[in-house]
C-alpha positions as CSV (number, residue, x, y, z in Angstrom):
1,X,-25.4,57.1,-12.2
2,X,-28.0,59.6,-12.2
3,X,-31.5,58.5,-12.8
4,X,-32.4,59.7,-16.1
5,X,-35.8,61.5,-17.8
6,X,-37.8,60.6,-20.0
7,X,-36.7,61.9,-23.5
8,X,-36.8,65.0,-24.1
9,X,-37.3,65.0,-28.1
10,X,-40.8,63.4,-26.6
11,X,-43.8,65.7,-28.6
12,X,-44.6,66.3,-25.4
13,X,-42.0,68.6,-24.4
14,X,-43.4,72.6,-23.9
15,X,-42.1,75.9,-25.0
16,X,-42.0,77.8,-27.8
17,X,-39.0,76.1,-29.4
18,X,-40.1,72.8,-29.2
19,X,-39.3,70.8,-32.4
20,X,-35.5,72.3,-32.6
21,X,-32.5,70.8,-32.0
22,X,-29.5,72.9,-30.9
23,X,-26.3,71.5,-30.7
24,X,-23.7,72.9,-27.5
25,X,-20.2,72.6,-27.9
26,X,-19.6,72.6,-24.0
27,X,-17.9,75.5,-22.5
28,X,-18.6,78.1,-19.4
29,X,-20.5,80.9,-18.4
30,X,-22.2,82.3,-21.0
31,X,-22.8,79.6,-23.7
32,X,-24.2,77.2,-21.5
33,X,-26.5,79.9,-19.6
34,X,-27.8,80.6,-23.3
35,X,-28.2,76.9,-23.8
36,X,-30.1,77.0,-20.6
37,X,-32.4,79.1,-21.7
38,X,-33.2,77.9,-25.3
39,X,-33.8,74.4,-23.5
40,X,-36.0,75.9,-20.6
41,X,-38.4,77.6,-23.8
42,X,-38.1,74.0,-25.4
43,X,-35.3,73.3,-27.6
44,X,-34.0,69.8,-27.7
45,X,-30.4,70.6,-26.4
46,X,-27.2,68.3,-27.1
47,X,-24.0,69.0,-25.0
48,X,-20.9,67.6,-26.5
49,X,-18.6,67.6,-23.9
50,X,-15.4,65.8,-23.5
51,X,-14.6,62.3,-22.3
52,X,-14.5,61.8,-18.8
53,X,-15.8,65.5,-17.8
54,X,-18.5,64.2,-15.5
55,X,-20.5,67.1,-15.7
56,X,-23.1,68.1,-12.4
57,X,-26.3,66.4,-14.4
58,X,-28.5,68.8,-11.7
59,X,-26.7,72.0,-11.9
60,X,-28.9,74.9,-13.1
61,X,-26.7,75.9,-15.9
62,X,-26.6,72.8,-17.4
63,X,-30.2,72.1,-16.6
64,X,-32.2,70.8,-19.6
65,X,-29.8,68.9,-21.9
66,X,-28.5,65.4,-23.2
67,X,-25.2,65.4,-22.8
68,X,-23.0,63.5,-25.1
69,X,-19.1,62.6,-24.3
70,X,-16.8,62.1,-27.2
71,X,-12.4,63.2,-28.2
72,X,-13.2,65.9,-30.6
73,X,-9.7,64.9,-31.8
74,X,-10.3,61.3,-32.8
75,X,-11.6,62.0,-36.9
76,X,-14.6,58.9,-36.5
77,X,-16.1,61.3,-33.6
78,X,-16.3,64.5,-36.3
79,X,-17.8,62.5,-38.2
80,X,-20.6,61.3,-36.5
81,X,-20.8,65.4,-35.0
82,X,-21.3,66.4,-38.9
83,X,-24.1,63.8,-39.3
84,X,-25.8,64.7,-36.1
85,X,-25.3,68.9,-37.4
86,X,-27.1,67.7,-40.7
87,X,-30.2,67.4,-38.6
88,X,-29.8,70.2,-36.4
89,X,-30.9,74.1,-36.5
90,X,-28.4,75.5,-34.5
91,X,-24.8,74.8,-33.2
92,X,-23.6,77.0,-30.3
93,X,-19.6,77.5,-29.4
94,X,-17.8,79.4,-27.1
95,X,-13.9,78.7,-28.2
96,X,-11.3,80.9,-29.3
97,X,-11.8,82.0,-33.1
98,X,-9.8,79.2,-35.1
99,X,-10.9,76.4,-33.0
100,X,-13.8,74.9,-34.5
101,X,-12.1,75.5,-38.0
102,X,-8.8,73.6,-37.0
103,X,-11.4,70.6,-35.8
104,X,-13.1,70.6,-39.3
105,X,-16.6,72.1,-38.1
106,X,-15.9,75.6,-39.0
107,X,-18.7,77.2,-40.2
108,X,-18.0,76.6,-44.5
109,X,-18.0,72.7,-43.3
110,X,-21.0,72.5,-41.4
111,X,-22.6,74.7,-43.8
112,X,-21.9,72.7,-46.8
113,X,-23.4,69.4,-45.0
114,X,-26.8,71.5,-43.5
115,X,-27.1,75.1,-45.0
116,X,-30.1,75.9,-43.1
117,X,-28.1,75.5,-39.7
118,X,-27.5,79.0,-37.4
119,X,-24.0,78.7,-36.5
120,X,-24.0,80.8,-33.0
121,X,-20.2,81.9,-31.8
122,X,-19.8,83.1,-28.3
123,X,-16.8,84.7,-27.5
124,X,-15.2,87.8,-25.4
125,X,-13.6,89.6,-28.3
126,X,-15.3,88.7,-31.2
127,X,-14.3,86.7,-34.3
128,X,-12.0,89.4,-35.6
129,X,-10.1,92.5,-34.0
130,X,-6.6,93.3,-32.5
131,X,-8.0,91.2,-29.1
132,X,-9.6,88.2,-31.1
133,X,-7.0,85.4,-29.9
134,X,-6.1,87.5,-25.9
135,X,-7.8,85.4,-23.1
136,X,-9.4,87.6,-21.4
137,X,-12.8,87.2,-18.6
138,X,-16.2,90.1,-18.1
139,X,-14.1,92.6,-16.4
140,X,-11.6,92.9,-19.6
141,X,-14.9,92.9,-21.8
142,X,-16.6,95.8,-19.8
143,X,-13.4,97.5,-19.5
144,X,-13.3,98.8,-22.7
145,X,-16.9,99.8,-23.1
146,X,-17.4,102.2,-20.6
147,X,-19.4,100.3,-18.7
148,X,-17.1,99.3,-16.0
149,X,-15.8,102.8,-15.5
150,X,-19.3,104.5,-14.6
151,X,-20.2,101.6,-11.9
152,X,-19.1,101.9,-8.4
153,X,-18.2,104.4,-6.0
154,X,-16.0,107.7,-7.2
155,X,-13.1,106.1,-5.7
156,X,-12.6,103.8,-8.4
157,X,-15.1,101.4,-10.1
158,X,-16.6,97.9,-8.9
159,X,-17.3,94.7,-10.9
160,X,-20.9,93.9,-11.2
161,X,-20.7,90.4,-10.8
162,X,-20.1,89.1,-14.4
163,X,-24.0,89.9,-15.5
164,X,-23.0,93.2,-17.4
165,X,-20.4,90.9,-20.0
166,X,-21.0,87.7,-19.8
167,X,-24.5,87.0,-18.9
168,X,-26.4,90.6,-20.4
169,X,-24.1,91.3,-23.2
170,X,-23.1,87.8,-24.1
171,X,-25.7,85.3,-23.4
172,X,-28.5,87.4,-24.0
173,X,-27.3,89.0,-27.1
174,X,-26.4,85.1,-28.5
175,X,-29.7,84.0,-27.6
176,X,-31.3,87.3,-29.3
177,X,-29.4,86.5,-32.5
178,X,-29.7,82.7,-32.8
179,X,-33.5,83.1,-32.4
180,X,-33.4,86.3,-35.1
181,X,-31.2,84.2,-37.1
182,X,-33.7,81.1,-37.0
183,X,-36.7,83.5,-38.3
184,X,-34.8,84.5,-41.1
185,X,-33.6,80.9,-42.2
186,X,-37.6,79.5,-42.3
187,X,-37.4,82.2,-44.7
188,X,-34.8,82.0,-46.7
189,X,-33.5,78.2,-46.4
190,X,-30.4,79.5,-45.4
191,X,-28.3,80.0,-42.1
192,X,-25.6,82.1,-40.8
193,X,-23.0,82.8,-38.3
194,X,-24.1,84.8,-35.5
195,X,-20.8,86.6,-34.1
196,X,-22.0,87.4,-30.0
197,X,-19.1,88.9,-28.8
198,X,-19.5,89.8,-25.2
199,X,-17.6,93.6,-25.9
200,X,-20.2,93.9,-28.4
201,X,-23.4,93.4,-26.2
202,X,-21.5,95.2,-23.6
203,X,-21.1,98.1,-25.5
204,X,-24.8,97.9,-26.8
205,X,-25.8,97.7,-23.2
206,X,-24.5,101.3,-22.6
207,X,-26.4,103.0,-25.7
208,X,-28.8,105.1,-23.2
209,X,-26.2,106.1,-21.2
210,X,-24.4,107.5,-24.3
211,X,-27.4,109.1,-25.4
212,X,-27.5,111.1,-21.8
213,X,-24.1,111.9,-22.6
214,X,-24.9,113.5,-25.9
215,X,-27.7,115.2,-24.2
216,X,-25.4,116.8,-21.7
217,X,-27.1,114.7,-18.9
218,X,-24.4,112.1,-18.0
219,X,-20.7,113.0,-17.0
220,X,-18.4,110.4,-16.3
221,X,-17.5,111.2,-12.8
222,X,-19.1,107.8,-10.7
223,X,-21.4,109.5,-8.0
224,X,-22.1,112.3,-9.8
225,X,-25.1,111.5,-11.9
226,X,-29.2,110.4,-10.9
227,X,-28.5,106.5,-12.4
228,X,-24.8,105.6,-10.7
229,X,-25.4,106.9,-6.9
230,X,-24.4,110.4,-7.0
231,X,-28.3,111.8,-6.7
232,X,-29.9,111.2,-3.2
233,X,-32.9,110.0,-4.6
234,X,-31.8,107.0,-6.3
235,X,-29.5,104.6,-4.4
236,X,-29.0,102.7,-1.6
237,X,-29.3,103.0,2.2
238,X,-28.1,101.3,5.0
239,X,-30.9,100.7,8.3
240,X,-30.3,100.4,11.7
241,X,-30.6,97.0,12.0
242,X,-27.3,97.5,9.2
243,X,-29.8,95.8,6.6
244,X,-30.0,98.3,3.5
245,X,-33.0,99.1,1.0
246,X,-33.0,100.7,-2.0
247,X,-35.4,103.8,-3.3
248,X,-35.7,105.2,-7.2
249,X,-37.8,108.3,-6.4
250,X,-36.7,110.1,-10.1
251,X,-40.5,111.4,-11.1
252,X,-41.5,114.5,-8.8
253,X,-45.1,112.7,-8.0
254,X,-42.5,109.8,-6.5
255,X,-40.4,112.0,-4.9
256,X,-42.7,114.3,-3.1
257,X,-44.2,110.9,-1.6
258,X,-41.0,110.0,-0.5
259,X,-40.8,113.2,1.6
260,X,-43.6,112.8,3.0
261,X,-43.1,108.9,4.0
262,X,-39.8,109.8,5.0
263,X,-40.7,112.4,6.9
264,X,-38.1,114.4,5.4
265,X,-39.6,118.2,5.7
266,X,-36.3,120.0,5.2
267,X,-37.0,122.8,2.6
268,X,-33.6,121.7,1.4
269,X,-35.0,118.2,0.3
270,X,-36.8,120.9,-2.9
271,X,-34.2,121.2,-4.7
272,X,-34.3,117.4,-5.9
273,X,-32.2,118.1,-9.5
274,X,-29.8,120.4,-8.1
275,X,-26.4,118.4,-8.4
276,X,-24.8,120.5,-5.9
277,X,-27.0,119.5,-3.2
278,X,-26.8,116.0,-4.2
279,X,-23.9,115.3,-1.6
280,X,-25.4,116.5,1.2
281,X,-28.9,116.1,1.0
282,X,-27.9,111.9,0.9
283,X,-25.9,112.4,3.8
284,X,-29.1,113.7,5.6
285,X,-31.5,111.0,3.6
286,X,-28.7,108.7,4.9
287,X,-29.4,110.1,9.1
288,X,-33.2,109.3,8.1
289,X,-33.0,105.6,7.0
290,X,-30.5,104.8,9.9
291,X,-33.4,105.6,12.0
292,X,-35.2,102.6,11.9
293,X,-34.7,99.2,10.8
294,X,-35.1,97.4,7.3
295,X,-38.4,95.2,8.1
296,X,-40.1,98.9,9.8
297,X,-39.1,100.8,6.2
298,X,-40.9,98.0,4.7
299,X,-44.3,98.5,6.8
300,X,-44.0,102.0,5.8
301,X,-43.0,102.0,2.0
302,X,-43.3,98.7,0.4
303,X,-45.6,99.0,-2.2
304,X,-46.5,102.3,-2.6
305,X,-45.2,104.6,-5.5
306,X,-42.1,105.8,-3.5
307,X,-40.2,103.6,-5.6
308,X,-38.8,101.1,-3.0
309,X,-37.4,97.5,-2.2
310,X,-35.4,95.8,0.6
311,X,-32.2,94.9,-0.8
312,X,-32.4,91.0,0.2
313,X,-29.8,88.5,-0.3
314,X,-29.8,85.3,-2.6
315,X,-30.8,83.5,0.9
316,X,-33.9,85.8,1.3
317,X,-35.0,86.5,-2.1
318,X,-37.1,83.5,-3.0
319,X,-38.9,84.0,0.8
320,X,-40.1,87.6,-0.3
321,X,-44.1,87.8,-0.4
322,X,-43.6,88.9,-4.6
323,X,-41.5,86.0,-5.9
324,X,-42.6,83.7,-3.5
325,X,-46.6,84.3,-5.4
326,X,-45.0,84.4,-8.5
327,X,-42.7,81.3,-8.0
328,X,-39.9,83.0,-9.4
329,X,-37.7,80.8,-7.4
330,X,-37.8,77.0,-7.7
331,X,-36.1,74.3,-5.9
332,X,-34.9,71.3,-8.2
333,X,-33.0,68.4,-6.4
334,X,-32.7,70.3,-3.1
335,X,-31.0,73.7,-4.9
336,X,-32.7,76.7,-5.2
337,X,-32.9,78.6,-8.2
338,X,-34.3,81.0,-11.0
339,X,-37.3,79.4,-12.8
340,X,-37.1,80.2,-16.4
341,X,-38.0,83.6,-17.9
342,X,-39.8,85.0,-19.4
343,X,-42.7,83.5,-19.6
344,X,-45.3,82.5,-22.0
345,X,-49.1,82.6,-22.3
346,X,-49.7,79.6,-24.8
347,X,-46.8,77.5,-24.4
348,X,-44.7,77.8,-20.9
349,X,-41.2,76.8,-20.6
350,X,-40.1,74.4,-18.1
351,X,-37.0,73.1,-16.5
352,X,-36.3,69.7,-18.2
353,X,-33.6,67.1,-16.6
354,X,-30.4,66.2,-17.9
355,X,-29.5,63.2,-19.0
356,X,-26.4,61.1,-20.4
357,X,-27.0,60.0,-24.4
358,X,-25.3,58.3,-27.1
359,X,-24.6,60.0,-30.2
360,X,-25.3,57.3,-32.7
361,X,-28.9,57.0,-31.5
362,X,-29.4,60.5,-31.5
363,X,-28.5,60.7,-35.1
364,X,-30.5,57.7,-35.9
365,X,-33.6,59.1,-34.2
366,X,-33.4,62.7,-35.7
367,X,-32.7,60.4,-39.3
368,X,-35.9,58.5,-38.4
369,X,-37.8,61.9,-37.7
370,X,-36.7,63.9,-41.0
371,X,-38.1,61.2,-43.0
C-alpha cells in the first residue's frame, strides 16, 4: 500500500479553488488531465474508479486526488454517489453520451438532488450529432476540423501528438467551461451541463487560421504558408551535430537580425514575403544551419530577438538554463514532470498526493462541513 497524505479537504490546502469539491468519474486522457489541473489550483478531487483498477497513486495525471473504488452497477453504490454529488460543485465524465443516464446520474438526476452542481461531459463527438455514439480517438477529432490537414509536411499530414484534440481542444476547453460555469452558478444558484466535445475545441482552436483564410493569407497547401513550414523564416533546422533548432523571425526588425547573425548576406534573403522564393531560400537557410552545431547556434542566438530555441527533447528540457530557474519541471517520486500552470500570485497551486478513500466518510465529512 502506498503511504498516504495528509487530507486534502485540510483548510490548509492552496490554490484558487480551494473549498470545491469536484467529483471524477475515472476515464483517460483528457478528463483526468482536466482533473489534474482543477486539483493542482486546489479543488478537492474524488476519482470513482472501478473495483480492483489499482490505479498508479504517483502518476502525474492522476496526481492530486482521493480515489474511491466502487461497481457503479450495484444500486447501494449509486446511492451513496448521489449523496456524495449533493455536496459537490462539479462532476466531470468522459463516457459515451447515454452512459451516465442508463446508470441513473444523468444530469436531470443529479440535478434534482444538488441544482447548483456543474455537470462537466468530456467526450470526442459531443453529446449530439451523426458521430455522437462512433468510437473514435484525437486523430478522428482533428480530422474533421481542418486542423489535422494543415500540419505536416506537403506530402501528407502528421499527428501532433494528441495535444491539438485531446489535451488543447478537450481538456482545456472542459476546464474553461467548468470554471465559467461555476462563476455563473454563485450567481444564479443554478448549474449546468458543460458539453466539451473535443471536435468542438478543435475546431475553436483553428479560428485564426480561418480568419487568414478569409483574409486571403492562408491556403491549404501544408508548406506553403509563413505558420506550417512553407516560409524559410519560420521552421525548423537540422545542425551538424544532426541536433535541430527552431527560428520564428516573421517581424522585419527579427528578420534582418537573423541575417545578420546568420550571416546570410545573399541579396536573395530580401525578399522575405515572396512565396516563390520560399523553397529555395530554406534550402540555402538549410546549407547555413548545417554549418555548425546545435550548442554553437545557441552561443550565437539564444536570447536575442532573432526569434530562436534549440529544439530539446523531453530528456533535455527540464536541464535547459530557462525552465530549470523557473522550475517548470519537477520531479515527484523519482518521475519528472510538468509543475502545474499557470501560476498564481496570491494563492499558488501545488501538486498534492493521491490517496485511497472511503466513500461513506467522505460523505459524512462534506455532511459535517455543510452544516
Amino acid at each position: 500500500m502506498l503511504d498516504k497524505s495528509e487530507p486534502q479537504s485540510s483548510p490548509r490546502a492552496s490554490g484558487p479553488l480551494a473549498g470545491f469539491r469536484i467529483i471524477e468519474f475515472a476515464g483517460i486522457g483528457p478528463g483526468p488531465f482536466a482533473c489534474m489541473m482543477l486539483a493542482d489550483m486546489g479543488a478537492e478531487v474524488i476519482t470513482l474508479d472501478r473495483v480492483g483498477a489499482r490505479k498508479n497513486l504517483k502518476s502525474a495525471a492522476g496526481r492530486g486526488r482521493k480515489v474511491v473504488e466502487l461497481d457503479l452497477k450495484d444500486k447501494a453504490a449509486i446511492a451513496q454517489v448521489l449523496d456524495l454529488l449533493e455536496h459537490a460543485d462539479a462532476l466531470i465524465e468522459g463516457f459515451r453520451p447515454g452512459v451516465m443516464e442508463r446508470l441513473g446520474l444523468g444530469p436531470e438526476v443529479v440535478q434534482a438532488r444538488n441544482p447548483r452542481l456543474v455537470y462537466g461531459r468530456m467526450t470526442g463527438w459531443g453529446q449530439e450529432g451523426p458521430l455522437a455514439q462512433a468510437a473514435g480517438h484525437d486523430i478522428n477529432y482533428i480530422s474533421v476540423t481542418g486542423a489535422l490537414a494543415a500540419i505536416g509536411p506537403a506530402e501528407k499530414p502528421i499527428p501532433p501528438l494528441n495535444l491539438v484534440g485531446d489535451f488543447g481542444g478537450g481538456a482545456l476547453y472542459l476546464v474553461v467551461g467548468v470554471l465559467a460555469a461555476l462563476l455563473e452558478a454563485n450567481t444564479s444558484g443554478r448549474g449546468q451541463v458543460v458539453d466539451a466535445a473535443m471536435c468542438d475545441g478543435a475546431a475553436s482552436l483553428m479560428s485564426m487560421f480561418f480568419d487568414l483564410t478569409a483574409a486571403g493569407r492562408w491556403t491549404e497547401g501544408r508548406e506553403s504558408n509563413f505558420l506550417d513550414g512553407g516560409a524559410h523564416f519560420y521552421g525548423v533546422y537540422e545542425c551538424a551535430c544532426g541536433k535541430f533548432i527552431s527560428i520564428g523571425s516573421i517581424e522585419p526588425q527579427f528578420y534582418a537580425l537573423l541575417r545578420q547573425l546568420a550571416g546570410l548576406s545573399d541579396e536573395g534573403f530580401e525578399a522575405q514575403m515572396d512565396r516563390t522564393a520560399w523553397p529555395t531560400l530554406r534550402r540555402k537557410l538549410a546549407d547555413v544551419f548545417k554549418t555548425k552545431a546545435r550548442e554553437e547556434w545557441c552561443k550565437i542566438m539564444e536570447g536575442t530577438d532573432v526569434c530562436f530555441a534549440p529544439v530539446l527533447t523531453m530528456a533535455e528540457a527540464p536541464q535547459h538554463p530557462h525552465m530549470a530557474a523557473r522550475k517548470i519541471f519537477v520531479n515527484r517520486h523519482g518521475v519528472t514532470q510538468p509543475a502545474p500552470a499557470p501560476r498564481f500570485s496570491r494563492t499558488p497551486s501545488a501538486i498534492r498526493e493521491t490517496e485511497t478513500a472511503d466513500i461513506a466518510s467522505l460523505t459524512n465529512e462534506w455532511k459535517g462541513r455543510n452544516k
